[in-house]
N, C-alpha and C positions, 0 to 999 in steps of 0.2 A: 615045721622046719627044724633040724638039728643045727646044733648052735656052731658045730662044723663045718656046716650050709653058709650059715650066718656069715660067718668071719671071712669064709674066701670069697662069699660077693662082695662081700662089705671092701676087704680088699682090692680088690679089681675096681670096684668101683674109684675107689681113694687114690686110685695109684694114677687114675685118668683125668684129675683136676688139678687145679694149680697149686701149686705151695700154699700152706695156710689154711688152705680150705678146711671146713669141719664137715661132717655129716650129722645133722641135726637127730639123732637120734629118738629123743624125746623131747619133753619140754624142763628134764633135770639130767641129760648127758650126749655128751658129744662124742666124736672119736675120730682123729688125723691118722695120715701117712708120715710115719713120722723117717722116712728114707730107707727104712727095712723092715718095720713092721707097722701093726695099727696099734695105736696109743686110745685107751677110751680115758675119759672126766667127766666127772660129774660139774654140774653149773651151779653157781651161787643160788642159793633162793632167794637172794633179794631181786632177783627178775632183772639183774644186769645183763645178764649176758654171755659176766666173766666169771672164767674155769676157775674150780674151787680145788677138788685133788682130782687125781689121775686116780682108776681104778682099774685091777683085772677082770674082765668079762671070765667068769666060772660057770662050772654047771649048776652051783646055786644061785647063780646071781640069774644065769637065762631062766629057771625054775621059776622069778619073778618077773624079769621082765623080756622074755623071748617071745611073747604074744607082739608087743608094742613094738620091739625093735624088729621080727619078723616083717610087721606090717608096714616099717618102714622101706624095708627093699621093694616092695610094691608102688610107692610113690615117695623115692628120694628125695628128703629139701639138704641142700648143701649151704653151709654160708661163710663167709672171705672172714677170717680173725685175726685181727694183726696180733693179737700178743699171740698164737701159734705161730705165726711168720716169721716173729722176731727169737721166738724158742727157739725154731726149725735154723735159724741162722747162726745164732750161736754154739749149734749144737757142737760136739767135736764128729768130726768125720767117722764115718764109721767102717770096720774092717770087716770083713765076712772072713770067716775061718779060723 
């Protein structure tokens, strides 16, 4: 899969669940709808849960992990996060154009 592939299922997918949602990526990153685009983070390694930084998905970064996140469009896990909900809410509105 090109990591082109990636992004617009990944997309479609995120844009058809509720606010908040993440797409469990792996077991070290996530990635929202963030109302115009997809936002990826990475996840604390203390096995919380909770999002550590925001990262851009590059063609080095799929070079390592495109295998794993590939193999996740195959069997999607999503999960509810409320500190994404509470982001997503205070975001400012956004303008296209």
């Amino acid at each position: 899969m090109k990591i082109e592939d990636f992004k617009s299922q990944l997309s479609i997918l995120l844009r058809d669940v509720p606010r908040g949602t993440t797409a469990d990526l792996s077991d070290f990153a996530v990635a929202w709808w963030s109302g115009h685009d997809v936002t990826y983070a990475f996840l604390q390694i203390n096995e919380t849960g909770l999002i550590e930084e925001e990262f851009e998905l590059k063609d080095y970064g799929w070079e390592q992990w495109g295998p794993e996140f590939a193999a996740w469009v195959e069997a999607p896990k999503f999960s509810a996060r409320n500190e994404v909900l509470e982001w997503l809410k205070d975001a400012p509105p956004y303008e296209a154009g």
